[in-house]
VMD Tcl script that draws the C-alpha trace (Angstrom):
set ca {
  {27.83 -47.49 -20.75}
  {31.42 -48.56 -20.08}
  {30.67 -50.10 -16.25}
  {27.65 -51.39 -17.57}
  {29.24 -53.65 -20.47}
  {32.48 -53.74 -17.57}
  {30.09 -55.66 -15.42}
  {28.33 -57.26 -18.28}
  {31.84 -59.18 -18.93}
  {31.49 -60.95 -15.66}
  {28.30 -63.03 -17.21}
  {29.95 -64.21 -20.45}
  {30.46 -68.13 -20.72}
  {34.06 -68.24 -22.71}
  {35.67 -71.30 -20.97}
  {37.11 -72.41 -24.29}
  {38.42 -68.88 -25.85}
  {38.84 -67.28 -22.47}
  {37.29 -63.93 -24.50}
  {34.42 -62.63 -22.98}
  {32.47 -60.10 -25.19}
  {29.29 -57.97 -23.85}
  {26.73 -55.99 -26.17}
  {23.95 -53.84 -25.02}
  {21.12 -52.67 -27.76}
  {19.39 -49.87 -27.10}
  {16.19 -49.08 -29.01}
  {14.38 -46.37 -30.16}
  {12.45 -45.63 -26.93}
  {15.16 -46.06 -24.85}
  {14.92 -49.53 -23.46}
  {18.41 -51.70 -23.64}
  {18.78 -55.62 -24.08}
  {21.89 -57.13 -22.78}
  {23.96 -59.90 -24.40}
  {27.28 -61.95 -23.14}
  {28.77 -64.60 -25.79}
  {28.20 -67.83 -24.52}
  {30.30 -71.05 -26.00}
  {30.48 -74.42 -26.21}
  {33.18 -77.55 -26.60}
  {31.39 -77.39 -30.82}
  {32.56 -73.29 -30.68}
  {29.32 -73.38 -33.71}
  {26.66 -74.33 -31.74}
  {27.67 -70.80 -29.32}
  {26.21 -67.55 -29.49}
  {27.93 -63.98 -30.07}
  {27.43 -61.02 -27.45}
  {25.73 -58.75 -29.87}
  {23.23 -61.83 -31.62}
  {22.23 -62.79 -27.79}
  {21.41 -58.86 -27.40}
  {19.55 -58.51 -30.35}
  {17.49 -61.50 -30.37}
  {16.44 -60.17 -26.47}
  {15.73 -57.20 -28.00}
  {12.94 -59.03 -30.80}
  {11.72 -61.35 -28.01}
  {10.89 -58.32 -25.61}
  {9.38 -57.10 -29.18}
  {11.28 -54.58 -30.79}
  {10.69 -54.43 -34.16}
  {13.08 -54.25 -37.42}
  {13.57 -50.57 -37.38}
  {13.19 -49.77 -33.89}
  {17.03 -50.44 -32.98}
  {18.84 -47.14 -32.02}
  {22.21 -48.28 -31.57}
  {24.37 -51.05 -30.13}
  {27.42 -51.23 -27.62}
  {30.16 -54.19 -28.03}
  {32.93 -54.63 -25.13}
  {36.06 -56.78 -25.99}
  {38.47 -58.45 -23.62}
  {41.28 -57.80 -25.47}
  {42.21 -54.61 -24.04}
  {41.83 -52.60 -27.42}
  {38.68 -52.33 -29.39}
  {37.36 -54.94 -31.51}
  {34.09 -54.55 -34.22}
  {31.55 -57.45 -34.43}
  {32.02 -60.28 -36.28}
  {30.59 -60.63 -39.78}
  {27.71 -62.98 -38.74}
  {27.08 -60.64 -36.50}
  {27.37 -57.55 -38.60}
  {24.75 -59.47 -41.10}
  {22.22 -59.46 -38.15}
  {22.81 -55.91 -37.32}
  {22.44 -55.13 -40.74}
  {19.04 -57.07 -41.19}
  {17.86 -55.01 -37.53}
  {19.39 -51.38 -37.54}
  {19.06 -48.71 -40.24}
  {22.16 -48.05 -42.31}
  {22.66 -44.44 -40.03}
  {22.45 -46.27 -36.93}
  {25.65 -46.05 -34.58}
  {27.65 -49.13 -33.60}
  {29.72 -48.15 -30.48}
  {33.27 -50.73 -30.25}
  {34.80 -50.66 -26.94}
  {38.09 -51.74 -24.78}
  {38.30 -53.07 -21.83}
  {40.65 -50.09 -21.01}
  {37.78 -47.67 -21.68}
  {38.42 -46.80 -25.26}
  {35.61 -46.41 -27.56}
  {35.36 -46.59 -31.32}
  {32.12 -45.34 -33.25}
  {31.02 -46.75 -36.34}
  {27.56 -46.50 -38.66}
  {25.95 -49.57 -39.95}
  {27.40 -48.23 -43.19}
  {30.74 -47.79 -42.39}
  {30.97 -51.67 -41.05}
  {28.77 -53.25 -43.73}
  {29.78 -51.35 -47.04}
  {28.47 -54.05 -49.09}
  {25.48 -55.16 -47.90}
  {23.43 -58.30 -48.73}
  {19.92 -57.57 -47.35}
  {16.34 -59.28 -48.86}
  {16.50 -57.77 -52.24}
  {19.68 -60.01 -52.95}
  {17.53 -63.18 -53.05}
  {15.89 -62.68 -56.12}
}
mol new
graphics top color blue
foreach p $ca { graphics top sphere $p radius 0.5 }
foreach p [lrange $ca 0 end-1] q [lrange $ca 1 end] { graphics top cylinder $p $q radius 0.2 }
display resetview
């Protein structure tokens, strides 16, 4: 997975923060959806690594529940965890067992659950 995401990093559009990030969802049966982050001279109106591979992921028509696990790559030469927007979607997609793999550029790898990343989760019930 590590020269996958390596090569992955070559796609990302960071002209502004110069910090490309890849993500790779896998599902259930195996299939993976790639993501780079791509920017923009707003930074908001961008996209994060892991959101671009997830929302692949629903448009080739996985379904809530069907994610297996998901791989993020950092440039930063030591691992880095997904942002909290991020972690939100992941959240709304993966079950709370599911494994979230952080990575270095430098080949190190970090493994988290859902759980462990979002302790406090705020999921559909919270909008009562």
């Amino acid at each position: 997975m590590i020269e996958k995401l390596l090569k992955l990093h070559e796609n990302a559009y960071a002209p502004y923060s110069n910090f490309p990030v890849s993500a790779i969802v896998v599902s259930k049966d195996g299939r993976q959806f790639e993501g780079v982050n791509v920017e923009d001279a707003s930074y908001r109106a961008g996209a994060c690594a892991e959101r671009v591979a997830m929302f692949s992921a629903l448009a080739a028509g996985v379904k809530k529940g069907e994610f297996k696990e998901i791989h993020v790559m950092v440039s930063s030469g030591k691992v880095g965890t997904p942002c909290f927007v991020c972690r939100q979607m992941i959240l709304e997609l993966f079950d709370l067992d599911a494994k979230v793999y952080c990575y270095s550029t430098k080949g190190e790898v970090e493994e988290f659950t859902v759980r462990q990343l979002c302790p406090y989760p705020f999921g559909s019930e919270d909008l009562i």
